[in-house]
Every structure is written in C-alpha cells, then in structure tokens.
C-alpha positions, 0 to 999 in steps of 0.5 A: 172256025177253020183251017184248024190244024192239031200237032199231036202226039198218039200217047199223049193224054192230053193230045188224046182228050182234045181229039175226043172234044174235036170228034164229039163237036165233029170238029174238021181239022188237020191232024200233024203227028208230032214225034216226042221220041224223035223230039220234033217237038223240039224242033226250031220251026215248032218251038217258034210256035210252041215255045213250052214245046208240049203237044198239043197245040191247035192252030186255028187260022194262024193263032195258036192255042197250046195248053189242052184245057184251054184249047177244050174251053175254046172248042 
C-alpha cells in the first residue's frame, strides 16, 4: 500500500477507530481534516468522492474506501 490519505474528523468515533487500526499496524498515511462544523464534507470536490459524504473515507492510490468498518477489514 501507499499513498494512503484519511479524510477525517477529530470527534468522530468512526474517524477515531481507523486512526487506532492504521497506528497499531504503523500504517503511514496522510491525514486531511475534514471540517463537520464548517461542512467541508459537503463539499463539491468531497462529495464527488464520497457521495454519502461521511468521514471517514481513506484513499488508497486513487481508490477510495468510505464506510470505517470496511476500511478496517481492508487494513
């Protein structure tokens, strides 16, 4: 794997337990905060890749991977 980017949101517990999996596997990755009060994750560009438009979502070399569970069972 690489190139691995997580748009997340600090409070969000399903944000909160992907960062837990990535660290314990020391998985590197990029992290883009993602707003939920100033709504970014509704935003054009992120909803084009996300179109639920939830956090987290983890880009993996361009494919994207948006529901937490299925992000864990992929790590």
């Amino acid at each position: 794997m690489k190139d691995i980017i997580l748009f997340d949101y600090w409070r969000s517990s399903a944000s909160y337990r992907v960062r837990i999996v990535l660290n314990l596997k020391n998985v590197p990755y990029t992290r883009v905060p993602t707003s939920l009060l100033d709504n970014e994750q509704k935003a054009p560009d992120y909803v084009a890749r996300n179109p639920q438009g939830f956090v987290p979502m983890l880009s993996i070399d361009g494919h994207d991977l948006t529901q937490s569970l299925a992000i864990i069972d992929y790590l």
